[in-house]
C-alpha positions in Angstrom: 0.0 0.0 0.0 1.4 3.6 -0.8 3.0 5.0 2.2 0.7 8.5 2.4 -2.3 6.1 1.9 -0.9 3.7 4.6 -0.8 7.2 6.8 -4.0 8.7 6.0 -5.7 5.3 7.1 -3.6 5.5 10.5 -5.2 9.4 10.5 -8.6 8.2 9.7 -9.0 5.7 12.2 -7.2 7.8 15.0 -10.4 10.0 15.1 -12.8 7.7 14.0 -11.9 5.6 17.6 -12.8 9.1 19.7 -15.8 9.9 17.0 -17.7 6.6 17.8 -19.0 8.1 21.3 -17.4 11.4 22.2 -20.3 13.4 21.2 -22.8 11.0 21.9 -21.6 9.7 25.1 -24.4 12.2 26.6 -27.3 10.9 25.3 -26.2 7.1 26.2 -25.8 8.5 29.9 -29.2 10.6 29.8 -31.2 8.2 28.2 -29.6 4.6 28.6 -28.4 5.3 32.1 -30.4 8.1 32.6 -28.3 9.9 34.9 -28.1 13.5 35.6 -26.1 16.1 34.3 -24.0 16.6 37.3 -23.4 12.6 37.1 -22.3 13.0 34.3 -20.2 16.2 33.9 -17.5 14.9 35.5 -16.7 12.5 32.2 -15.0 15.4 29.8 -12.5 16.3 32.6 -11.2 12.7 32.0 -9.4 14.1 28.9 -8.4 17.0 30.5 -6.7 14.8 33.1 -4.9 12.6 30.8 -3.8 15.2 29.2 -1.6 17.0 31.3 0.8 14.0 31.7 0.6 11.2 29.3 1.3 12.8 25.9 4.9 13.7 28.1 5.1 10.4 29.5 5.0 8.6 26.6 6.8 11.0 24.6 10.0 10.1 27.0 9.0 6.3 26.5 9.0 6.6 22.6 12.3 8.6 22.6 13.9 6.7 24.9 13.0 3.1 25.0 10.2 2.3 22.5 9.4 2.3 18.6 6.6 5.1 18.3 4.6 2.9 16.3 4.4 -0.2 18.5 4.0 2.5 21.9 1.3 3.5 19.7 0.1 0.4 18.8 -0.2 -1.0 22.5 -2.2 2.2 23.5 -4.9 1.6 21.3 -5.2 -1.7 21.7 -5.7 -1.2 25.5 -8.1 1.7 24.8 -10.4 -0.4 22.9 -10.2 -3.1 26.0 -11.4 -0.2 27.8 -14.2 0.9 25.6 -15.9 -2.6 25.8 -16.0 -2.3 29.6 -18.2 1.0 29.3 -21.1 -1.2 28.8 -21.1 -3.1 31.9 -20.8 -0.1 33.7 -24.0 1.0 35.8 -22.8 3.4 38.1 -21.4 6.8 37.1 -18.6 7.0 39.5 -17.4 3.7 38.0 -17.8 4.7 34.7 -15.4 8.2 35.4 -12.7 5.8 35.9 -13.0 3.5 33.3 -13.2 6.8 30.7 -10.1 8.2 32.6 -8.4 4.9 32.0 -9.5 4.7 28.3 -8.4 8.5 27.8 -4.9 7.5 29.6 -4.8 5.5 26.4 -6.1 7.3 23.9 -4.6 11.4 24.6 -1.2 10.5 23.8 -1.6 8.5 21.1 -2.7 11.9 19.2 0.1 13.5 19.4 2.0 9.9 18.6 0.0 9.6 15.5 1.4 12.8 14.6 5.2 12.2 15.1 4.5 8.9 13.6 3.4 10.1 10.2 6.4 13.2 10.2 9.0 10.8 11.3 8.1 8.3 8.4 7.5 11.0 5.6 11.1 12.7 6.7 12.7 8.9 6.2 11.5 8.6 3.1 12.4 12.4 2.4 9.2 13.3 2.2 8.1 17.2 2.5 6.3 16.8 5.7 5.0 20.3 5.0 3.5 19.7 2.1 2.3 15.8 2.7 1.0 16.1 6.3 -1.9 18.8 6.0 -3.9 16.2 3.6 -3.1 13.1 5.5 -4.2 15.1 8.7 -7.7 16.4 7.3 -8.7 12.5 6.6 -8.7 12.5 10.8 -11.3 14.9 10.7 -13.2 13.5 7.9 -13.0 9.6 10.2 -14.6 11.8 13.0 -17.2 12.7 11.2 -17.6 9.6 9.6 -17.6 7.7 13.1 -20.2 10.0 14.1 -22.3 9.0 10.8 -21.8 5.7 11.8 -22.9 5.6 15.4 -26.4 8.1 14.4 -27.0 6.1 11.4 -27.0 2.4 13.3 -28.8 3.7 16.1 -26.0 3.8 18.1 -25.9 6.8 19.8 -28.1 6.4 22.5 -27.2 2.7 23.7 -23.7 1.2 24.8 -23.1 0.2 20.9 -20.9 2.6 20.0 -18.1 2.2 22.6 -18.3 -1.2 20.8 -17.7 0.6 17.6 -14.9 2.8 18.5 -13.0 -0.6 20.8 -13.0 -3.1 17.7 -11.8 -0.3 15.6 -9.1 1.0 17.9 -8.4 -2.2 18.3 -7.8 -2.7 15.1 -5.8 0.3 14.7 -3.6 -0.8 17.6 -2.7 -3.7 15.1 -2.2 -1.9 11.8 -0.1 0.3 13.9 2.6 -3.2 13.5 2.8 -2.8 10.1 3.6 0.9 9.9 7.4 1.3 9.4 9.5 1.8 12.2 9.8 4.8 14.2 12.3 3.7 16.5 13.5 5.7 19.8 
């Protein structure tokens, strides 16, 4: 497969994973669970709270001791692990921590995807400039398109679409093996 096509499927399904239920996660609270606003408010900070240390964290772990792409790799795999525990989940205190625990997974793996994609366009002398942009706007359009997906199969208001975004962050976590190497 052509390498900028191999990395625009990486971008695609980065987003796609967080499209699934990030913007319907409400309605499967309000309606499924039917909990209240305050029960559930506490959910967005999860990514808040992952953010401030794991892009960093892993950052050291990729430049020191890891390949980016298998670091990568092992993050989503273990987000979508998390994702299919979200349905069992009946409490919303429980749920905070199994969302903080899937967003422990998922944050850094943004900013991963993105060194990922420069480091292999600059070893094949690509014009990272140039080349990125596109490959980064098929992340939006995999948002979107995850977000089609979980309205159009009835998804949105039932635990279906943390099943969605785990099998496919799953396997992203896999095709992340087969990108070339990104080594520390």
């Amino acid at each position: 497969m052509n390498l900028k096509l191999r990395l625009t499927l990486m971008s695609f399904l980065q987003f796609f994973v967080w499209g699934a239920w990030l913007i319907t996660i409400g309605t499967y609270c309000f309606n499924a669970k039917g909990w209240t606003g305050s029960q559930f408010g506490a959910i967005f900070s999860t990514m808040a709270i992952a953010s401030l240390f794991m892009p960093a964290l892993t950052g050291i772990i990729a430049d020191k001791w890891m390949n980016a792409e298998k670091l990568y790799g092992l993050l989503h795999i273990a987000y979508g692990i998390f994702l299919f525990f979200v349905p069992k989940v009946n409490d919303p205190d429980t749920l905070y921590y199994v969302i903080l625990g899937a967003m422990i997974c998922y944050m850094p793996t943004i900013s991963l995807s993105n060194s990922i994609a420069y480091s292999i366009l600059k070893q094949n002398k690509l014009d990272v400039i140039k080349e990125f942009p596109p490959i980064r706007v098929w992340g939006t359009i995999g948002f979107i398109a995850a977000m089609w997906l979980t309205n159009l199969t009835g998804s949105k208001a039932n635990s279906n679409q943390f099943i969605i975004a785990g099998i496919f962050a799953i396997i992203l976590g896999i095709y992340s093996f087969t990108l070339p190497k990104c080594p520390p």
